[in-house]
Backbone as a ProteinNet text record, in pm:
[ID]
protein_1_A
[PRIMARY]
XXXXXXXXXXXXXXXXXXXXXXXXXXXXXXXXXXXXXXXXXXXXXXXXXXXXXXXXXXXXXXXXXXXXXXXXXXXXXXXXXXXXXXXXXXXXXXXXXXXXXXXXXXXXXXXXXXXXXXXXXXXXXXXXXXXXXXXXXXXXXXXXXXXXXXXXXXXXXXXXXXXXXXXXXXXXXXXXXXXX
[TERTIARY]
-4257.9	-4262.3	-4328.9	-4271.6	-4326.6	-4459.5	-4550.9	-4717.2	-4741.8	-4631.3	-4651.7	-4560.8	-4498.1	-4472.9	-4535.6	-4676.2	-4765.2	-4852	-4928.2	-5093.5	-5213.5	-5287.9	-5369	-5505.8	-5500.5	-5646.9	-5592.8	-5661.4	-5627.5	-5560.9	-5457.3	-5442.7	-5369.9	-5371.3	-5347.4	-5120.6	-5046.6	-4938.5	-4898.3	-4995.4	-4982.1	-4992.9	-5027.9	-5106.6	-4940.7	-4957.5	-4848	-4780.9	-4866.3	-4829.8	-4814.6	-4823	-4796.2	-4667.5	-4691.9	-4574.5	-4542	-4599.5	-4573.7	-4691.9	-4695.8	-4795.3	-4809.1	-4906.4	-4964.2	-5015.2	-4939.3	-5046.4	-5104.7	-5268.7	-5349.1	-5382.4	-5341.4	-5433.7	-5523.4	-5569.5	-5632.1	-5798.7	-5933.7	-6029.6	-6133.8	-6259.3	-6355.9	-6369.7	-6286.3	-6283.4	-6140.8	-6097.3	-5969.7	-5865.4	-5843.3	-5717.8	-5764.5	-5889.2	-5946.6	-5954.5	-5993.5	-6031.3	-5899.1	-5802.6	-5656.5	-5610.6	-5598.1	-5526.6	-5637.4	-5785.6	-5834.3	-5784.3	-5743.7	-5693.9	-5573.5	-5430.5	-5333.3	-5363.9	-5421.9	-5534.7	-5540.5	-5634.4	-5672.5	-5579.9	-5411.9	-5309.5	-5270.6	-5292	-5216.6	-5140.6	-5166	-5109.3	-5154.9	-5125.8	-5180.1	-5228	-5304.9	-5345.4	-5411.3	-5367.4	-5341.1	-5451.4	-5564.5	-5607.9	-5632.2	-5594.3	-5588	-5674.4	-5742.1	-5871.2	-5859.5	-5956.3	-5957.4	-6054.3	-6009.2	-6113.8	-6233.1	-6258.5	-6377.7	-6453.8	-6513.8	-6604.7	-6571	-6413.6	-6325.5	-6354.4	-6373.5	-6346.1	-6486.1	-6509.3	-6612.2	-6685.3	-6661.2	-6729.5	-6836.1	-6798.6	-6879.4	-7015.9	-7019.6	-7163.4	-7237.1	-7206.7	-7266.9	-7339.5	-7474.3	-7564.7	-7685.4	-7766.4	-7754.5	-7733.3	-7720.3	-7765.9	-7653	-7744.6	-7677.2	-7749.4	-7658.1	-7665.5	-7673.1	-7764.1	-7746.8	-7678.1	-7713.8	-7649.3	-7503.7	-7416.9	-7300.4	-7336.9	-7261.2	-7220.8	-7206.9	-7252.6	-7279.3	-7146.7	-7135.3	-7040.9	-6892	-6872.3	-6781.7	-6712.4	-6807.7	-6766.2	-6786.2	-6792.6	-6777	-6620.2	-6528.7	-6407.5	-6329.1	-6362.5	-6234.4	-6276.9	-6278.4	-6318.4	-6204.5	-6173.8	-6065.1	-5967.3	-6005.2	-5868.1	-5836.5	-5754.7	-5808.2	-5789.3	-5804.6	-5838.8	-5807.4	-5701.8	-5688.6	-5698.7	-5797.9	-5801.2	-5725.1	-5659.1	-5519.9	-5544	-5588.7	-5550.5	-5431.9	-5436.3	-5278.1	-5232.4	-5324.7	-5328.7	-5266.6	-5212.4	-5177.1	-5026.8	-4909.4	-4795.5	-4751.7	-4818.8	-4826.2	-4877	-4972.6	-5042	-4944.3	-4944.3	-4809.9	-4684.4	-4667.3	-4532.5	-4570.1	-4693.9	-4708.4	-4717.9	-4773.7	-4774.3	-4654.1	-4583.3	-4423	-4330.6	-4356.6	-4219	-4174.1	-4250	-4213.8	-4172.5	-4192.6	-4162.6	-4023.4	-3966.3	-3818.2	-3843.6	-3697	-3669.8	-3577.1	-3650.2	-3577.4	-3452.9	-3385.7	-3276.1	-3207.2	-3323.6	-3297.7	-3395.3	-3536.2	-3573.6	-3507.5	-3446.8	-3406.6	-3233.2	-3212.9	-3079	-3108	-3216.2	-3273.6	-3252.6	-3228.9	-3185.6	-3306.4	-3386.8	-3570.2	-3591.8	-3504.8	-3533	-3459	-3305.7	-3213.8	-3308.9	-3350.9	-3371.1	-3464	-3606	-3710	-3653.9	-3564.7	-3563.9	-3636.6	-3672.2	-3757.2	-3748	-3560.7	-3547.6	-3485	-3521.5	-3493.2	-3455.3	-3372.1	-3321	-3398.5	-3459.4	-3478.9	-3481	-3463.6	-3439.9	-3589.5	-3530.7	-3624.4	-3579.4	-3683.7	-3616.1	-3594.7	-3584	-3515.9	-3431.7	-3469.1	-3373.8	-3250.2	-3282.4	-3152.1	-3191.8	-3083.5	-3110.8	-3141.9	-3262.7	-3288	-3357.3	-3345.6	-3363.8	-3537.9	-3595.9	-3760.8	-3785.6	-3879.1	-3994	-4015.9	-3940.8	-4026.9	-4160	-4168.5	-4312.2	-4320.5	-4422.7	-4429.7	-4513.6	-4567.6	-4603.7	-4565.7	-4514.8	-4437.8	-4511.4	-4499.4	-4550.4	-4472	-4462.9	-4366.1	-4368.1	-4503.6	-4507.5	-4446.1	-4452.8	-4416.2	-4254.1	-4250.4	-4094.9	-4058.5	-3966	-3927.7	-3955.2	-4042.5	-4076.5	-3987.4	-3931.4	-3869.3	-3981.3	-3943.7	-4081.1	-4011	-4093.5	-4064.1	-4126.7	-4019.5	-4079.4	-4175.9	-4207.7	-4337.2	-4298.9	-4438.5	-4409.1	-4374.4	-4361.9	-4342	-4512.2	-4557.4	-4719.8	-4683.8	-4788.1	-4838.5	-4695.9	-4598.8	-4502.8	-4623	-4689.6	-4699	-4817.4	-4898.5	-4965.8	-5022.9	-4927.3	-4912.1	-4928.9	-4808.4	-4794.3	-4961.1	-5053.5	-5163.9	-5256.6	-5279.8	-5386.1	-5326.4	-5209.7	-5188.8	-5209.8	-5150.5	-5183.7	-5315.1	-5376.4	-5498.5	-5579.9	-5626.9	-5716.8	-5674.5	-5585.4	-5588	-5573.4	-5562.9	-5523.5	-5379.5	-5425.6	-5313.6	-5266.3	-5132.3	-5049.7	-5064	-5204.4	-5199.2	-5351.6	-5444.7	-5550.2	-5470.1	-5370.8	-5289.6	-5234.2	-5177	-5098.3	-5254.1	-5373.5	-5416.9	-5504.6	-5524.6	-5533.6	-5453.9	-5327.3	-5170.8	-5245.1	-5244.4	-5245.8	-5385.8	-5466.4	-5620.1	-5590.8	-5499.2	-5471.5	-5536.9	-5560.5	-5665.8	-5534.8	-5416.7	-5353.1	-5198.8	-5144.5	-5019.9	-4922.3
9841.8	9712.2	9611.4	9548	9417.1	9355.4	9324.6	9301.1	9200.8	9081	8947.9	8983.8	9081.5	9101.3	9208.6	9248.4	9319	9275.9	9315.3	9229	9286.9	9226.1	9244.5	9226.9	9223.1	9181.1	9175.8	9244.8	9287.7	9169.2	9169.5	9070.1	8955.5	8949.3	8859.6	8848	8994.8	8910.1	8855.8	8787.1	8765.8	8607	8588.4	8416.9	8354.8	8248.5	8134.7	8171.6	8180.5	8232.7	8330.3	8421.6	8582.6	8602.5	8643.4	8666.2	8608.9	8456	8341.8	8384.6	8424.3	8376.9	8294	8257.7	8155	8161.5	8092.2	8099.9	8005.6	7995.2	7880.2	7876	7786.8	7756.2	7639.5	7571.4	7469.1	7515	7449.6	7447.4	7310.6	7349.4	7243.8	7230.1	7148.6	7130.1	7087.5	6983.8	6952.3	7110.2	7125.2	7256.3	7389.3	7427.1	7575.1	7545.2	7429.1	7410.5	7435.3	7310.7	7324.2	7492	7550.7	7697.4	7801.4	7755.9	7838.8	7804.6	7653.7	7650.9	7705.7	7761.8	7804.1	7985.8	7998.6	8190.1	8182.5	8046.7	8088	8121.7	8068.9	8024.5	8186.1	8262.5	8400.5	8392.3	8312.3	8348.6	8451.3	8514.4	8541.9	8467.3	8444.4	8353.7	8416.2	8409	8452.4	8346.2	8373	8251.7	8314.3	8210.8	8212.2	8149.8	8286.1	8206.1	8225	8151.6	8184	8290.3	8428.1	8513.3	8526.9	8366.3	8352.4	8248.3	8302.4	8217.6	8212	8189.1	8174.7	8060.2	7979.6	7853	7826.4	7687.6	7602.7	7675.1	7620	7615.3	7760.9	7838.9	7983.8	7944.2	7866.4	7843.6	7725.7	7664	7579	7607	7552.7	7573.6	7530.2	7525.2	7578.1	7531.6	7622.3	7767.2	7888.7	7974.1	8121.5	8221.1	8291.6	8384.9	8549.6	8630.7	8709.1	8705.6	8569.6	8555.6	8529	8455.2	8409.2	8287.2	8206.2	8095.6	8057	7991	7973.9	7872.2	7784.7	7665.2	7699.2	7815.7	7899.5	7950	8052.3	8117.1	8104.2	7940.1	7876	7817.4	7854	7772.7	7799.9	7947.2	8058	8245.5	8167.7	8316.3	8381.2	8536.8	8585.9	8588.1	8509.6	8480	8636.4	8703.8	8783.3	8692	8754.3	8666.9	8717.4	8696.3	8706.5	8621.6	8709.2	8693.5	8626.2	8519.5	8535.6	8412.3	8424.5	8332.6	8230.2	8117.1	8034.3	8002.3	7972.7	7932	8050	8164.6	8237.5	8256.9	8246.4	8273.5	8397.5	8499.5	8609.1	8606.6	8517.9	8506	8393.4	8288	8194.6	8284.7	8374.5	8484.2	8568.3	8623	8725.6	8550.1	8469	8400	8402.7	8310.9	8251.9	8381.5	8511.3	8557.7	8612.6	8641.1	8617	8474.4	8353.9	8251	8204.8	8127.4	8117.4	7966.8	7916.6	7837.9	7767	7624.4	7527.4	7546.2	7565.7	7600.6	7729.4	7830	7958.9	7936.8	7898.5	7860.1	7815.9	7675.7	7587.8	7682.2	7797.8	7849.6	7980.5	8011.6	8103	8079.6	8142.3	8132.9	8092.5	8169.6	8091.3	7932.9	7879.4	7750.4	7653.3	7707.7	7628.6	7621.5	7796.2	7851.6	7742.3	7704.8	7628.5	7497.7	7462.1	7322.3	7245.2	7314.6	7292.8	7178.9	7160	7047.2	6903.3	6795.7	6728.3	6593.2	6504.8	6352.1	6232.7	6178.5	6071.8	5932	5808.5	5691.9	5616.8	5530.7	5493.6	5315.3	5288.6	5122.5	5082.2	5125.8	5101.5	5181	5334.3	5442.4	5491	5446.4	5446.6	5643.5	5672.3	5846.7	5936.8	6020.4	6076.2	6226.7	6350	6442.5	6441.1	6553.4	6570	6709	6712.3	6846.8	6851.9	6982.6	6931.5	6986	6946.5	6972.8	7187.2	7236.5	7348.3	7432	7328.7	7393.4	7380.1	7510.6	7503.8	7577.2	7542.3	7663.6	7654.6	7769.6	7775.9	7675.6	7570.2	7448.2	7319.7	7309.7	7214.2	7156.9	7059.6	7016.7	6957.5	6921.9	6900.6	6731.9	6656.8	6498.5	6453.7	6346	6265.9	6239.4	6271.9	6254.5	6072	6017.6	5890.2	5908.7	5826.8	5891.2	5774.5	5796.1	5734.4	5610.2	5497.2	5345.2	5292.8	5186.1	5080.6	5054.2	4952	4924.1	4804.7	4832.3	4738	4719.3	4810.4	4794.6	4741.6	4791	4835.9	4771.8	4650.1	4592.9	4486.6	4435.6	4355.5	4443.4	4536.6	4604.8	4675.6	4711.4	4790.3	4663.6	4594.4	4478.8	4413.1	4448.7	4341.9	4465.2	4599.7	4690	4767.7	4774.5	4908.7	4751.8	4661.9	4566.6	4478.3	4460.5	4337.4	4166.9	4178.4	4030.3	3964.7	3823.5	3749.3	3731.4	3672.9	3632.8	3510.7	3436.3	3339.7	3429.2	3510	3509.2	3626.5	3712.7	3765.4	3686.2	3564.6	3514.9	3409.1	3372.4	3327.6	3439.4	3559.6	3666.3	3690.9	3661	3686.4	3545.9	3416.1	3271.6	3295.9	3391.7	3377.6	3504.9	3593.9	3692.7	3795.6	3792.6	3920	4031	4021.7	4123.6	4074.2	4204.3	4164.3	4142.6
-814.7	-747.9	-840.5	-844.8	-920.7	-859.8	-974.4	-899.3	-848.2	-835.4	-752.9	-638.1	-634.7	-442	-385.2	-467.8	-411.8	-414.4	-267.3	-257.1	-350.7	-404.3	-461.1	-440.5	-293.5	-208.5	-72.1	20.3	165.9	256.5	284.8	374.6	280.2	180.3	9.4	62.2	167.4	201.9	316.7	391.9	518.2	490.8	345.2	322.2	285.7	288.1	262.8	135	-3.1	-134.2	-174.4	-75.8	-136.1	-173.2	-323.4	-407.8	-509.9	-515.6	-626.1	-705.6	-834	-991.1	-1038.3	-1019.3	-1108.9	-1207.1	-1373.4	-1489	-1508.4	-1548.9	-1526.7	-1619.3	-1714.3	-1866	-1846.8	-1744.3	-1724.6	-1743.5	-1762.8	-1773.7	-1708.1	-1706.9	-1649.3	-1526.1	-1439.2	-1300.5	-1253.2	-1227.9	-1154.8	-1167.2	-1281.6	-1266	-1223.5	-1294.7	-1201.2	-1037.2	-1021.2	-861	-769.6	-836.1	-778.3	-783.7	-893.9	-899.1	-804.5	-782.8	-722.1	-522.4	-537.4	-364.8	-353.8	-449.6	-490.7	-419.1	-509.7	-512.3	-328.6	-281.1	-107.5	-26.2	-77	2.2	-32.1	-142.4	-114.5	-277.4	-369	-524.8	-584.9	-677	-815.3	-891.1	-915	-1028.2	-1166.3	-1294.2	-1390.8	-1517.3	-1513.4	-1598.4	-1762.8	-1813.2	-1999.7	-2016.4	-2141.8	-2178.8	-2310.4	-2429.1	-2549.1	-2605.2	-2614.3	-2693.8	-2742.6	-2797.6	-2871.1	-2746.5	-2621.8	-2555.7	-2439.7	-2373.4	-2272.5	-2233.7	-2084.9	-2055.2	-2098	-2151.4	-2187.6	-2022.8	-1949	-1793.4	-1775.8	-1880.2	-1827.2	-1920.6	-2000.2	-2049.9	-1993.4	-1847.3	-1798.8	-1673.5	-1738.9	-1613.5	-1593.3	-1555.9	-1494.5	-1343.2	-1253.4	-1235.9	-1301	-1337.4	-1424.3	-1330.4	-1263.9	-1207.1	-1291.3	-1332.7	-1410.7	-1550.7	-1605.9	-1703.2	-1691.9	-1552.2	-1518.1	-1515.8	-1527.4	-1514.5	-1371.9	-1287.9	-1112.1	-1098.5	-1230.5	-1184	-1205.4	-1311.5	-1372.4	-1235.8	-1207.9	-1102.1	-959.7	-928.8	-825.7	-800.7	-893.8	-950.8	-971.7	-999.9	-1058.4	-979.4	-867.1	-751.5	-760.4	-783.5	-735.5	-847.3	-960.3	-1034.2	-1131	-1228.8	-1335.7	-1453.3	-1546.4	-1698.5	-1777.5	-1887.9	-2017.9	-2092.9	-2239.3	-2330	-2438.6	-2473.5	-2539.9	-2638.5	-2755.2	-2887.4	-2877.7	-2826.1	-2841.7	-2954	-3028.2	-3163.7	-3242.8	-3259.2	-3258.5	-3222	-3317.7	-3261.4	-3178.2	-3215.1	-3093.6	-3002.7	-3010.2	-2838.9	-2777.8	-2815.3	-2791.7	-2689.3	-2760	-2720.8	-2610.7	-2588.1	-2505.5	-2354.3	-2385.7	-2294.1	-2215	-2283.9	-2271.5	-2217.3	-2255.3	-2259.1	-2061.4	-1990.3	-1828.6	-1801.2	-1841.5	-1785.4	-1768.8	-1663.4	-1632.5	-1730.3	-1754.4	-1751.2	-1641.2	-1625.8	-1512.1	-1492.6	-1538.4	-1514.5	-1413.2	-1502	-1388.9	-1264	-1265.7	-1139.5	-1082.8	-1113.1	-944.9	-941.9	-1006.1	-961.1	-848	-879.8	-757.8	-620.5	-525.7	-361	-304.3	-333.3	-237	-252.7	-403.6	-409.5	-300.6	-255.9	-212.9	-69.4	-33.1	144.3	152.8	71.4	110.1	98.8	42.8	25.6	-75.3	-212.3	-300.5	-375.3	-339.9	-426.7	-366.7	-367.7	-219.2	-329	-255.2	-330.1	-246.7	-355.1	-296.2	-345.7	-255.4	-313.4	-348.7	-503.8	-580.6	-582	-589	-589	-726.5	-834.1	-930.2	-1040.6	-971.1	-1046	-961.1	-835.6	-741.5	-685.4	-666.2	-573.5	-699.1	-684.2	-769.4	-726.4	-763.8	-711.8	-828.1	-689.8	-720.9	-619.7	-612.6	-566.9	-449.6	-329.6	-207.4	-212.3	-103.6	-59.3	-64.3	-178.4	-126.1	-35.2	26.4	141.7	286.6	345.2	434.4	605.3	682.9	770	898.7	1015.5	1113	1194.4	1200.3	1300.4	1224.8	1086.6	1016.7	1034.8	1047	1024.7	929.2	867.8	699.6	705.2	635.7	646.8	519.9	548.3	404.7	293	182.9	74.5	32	-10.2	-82.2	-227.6	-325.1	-433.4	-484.4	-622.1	-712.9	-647.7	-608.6	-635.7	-727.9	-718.5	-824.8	-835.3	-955.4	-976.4	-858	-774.2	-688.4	-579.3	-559.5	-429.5	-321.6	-293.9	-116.4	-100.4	-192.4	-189.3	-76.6	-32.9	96	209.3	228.1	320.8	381.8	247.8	261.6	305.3	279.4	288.7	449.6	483.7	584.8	730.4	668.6	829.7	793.3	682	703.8	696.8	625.2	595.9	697.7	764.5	881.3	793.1	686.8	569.2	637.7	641	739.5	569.1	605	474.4	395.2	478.4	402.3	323.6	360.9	224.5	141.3	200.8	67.2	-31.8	-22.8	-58.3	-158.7	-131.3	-182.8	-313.6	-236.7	-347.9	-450.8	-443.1	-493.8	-628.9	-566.4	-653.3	-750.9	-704.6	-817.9	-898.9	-871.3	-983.3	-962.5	-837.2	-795.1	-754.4	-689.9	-657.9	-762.9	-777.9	-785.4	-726.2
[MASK]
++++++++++++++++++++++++++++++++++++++++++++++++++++++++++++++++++++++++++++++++++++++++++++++++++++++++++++++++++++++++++++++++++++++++++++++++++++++++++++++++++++++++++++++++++++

């Protein structure tokens, strides 16, 4: 059996992600944090480190717990870890060589069943296909995604229903160069 459609922690296929791997070459904070909420949902998560030291984050502290890193391993709970030189065309290779290419992902059946890949209209690229939402659950119903803004679309719209701004001090914000 292949080790991403086996659990690897009790209860690890009952979660939303059981089954999907994740490889995490990210470091510091934003990407360990994200791949460690990935891990809660029921992933694998697979983190790459460099041989000589591994993530900057394991020598910060303090607090050092037995000589651990407290902030390290506040971040990367649960994950396993390899070792792997990138810099290194063989480590390069051992990385890369499981990975699909886009092509064979979005040709996979789980992509069509979830709806992974959804069209949507852009106000200046016209219909354009993008990413659904991957998180799914039995109460959820499928929402239209809207894609990227334009800089400053929805500027009015935000100032006039969350801020309560009548159209004439938008419009005088608009004349001093304060909004676009």
């Amino acid at each position: 059996m292949d080790q991403a459609s086996s659990p690897i922690r009790e209860g690890a296929d009952r979660l939303l992600l059981s089954g999907v791997r994740i490889v995490d070459l990210t470091h510091i904070l934003a990407g360990p944090f994200g791949s460690m909420l990935l891990d809660d949902l029921g992933a694998e998560v697979i983190k790459i480190e460099n041989p000589q030291g591994g993530d900057p984050t394991r020598r910060v502290g303090p607090p050092f717990v037995e000589g651990e890193s407290g902030y390290f391993m506040s971040i990367n709970r649960h994950k396993r870890s390899v070792a792997l030189d990138l810099r290194q065309a063989e480590g390069r290779q051992v990385l890369c060589s499981p990975i699909n290419t886009l092509d064979r992902v979005f040709s996979e059946p789980q992509v069509a069943a979830r709806n992974m890949v959804v069209e949507v209209d852009h106000p200046t690229v016209g219909r354009l296909l993008s990413i659904g939402n991957p998180v799914k659950t039995s109460t959820q119903g499928e929402a239209s995604l809207r894609p990227a803004p334009l800089c400053g679309e929805h500027t009015d719209e935000v100032l006039r229903e969350i801020l309560r701004y009548s159209p004439s001090r938008i419009a005088a914000l608009r004349d001093k160069g304060v909004i676009g």
